[in-house]
C-alpha positions as CSV (number, residue, x, y, z in Angstrom):
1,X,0.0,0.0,0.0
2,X,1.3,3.7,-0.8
3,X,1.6,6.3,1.5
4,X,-1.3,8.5,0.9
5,X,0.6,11.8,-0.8
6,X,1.2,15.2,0.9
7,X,1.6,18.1,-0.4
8,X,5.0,20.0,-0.4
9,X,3.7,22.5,2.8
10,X,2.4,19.9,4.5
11,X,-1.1,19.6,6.0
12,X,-1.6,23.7,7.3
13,X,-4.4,22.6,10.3
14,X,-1.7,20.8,11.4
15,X,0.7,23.7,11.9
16,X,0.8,27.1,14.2
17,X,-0.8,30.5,12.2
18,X,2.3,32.3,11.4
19,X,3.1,35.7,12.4
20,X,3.6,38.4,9.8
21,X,7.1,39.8,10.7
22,X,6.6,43.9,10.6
23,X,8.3,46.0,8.6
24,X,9.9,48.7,10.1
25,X,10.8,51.4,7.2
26,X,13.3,54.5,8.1
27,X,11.9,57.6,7.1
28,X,14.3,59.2,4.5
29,X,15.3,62.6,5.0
30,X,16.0,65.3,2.5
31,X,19.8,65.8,3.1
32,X,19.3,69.7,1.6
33,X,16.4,70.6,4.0
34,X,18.5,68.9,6.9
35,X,22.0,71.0,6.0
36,X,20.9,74.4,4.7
37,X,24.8,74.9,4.2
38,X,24.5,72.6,1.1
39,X,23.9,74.1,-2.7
40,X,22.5,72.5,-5.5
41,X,24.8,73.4,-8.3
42,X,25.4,72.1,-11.8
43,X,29.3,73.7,-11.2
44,X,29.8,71.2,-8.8
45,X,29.8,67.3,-10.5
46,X,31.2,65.5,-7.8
47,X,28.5,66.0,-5.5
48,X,25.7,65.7,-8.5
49,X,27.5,62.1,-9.5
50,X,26.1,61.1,-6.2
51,X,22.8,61.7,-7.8
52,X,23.0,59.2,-10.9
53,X,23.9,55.7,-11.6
54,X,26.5,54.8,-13.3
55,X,24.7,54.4,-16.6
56,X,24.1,57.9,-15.9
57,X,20.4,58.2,-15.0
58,X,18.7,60.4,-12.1
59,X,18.2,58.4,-9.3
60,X,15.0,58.8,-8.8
61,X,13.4,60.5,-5.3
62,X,12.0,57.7,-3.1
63,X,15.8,56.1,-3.7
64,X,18.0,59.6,-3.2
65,X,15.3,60.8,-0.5
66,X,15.5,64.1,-1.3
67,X,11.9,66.2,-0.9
68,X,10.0,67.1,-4.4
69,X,11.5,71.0,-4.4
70,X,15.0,69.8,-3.8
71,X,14.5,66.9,-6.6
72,X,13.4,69.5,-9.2
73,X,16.3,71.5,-8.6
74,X,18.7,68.4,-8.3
75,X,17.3,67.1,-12.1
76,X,17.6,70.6,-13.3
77,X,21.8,71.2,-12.1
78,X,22.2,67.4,-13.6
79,X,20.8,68.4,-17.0
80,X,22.7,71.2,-16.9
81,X,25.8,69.8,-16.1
82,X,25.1,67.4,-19.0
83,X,24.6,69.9,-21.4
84,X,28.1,71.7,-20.6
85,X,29.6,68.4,-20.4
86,X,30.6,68.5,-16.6
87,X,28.8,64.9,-16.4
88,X,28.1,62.3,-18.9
89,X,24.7,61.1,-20.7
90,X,25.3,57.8,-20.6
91,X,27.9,55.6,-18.5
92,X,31.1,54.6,-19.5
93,X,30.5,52.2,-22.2
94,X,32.4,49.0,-22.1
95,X,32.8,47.2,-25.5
96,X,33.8,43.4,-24.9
């Protein structure tokens, strides 16, 4: 006689509910509002570069955790840096 099958979880009435972990997420905060000394400037790449990936697009906001006015201004110095050629369109490109 075979063993009557099971399924790969196993029987659930059998087993304890299980607890949803909770998910604790850290508010970002806007590193701009927080340190008013800081300036948004397209004359200044190596802080922008912080601001893109290495393919060379704008991190977008929930990532960088900047607020919506500091975001605008961020995109706008980045595109302008672009234009004058302090920072690149694109990433390096790496032909294999």
């Amino acid at each position: 006689m075979a063993a009557p099958s099971r399924s790969p979880r196993g029987n659930r009435r059998d087993q304890k509910p299980r607890r949803k972990r909770r998910i604790y997420h850290r508010r970002k905060v806007c590193r701009f509002c927080a340190d008013s000394s800081l300036v948004i400037s397209y004359k200044d790449p190596k802080s922008l570069r912080y601001f893109i990936t290495e393919r060379g697009k704008i991190i977008p906001r929930r990532l960088s955790g900047c607020c919506a006015k500091h975001q605008r201004t961020l995109t706008r110095a980045i595109k302008q840096a672009r234009t004058i050629a302090f920072l690149p369109f694109v990433g390096s490109v790496d032909l294999r």
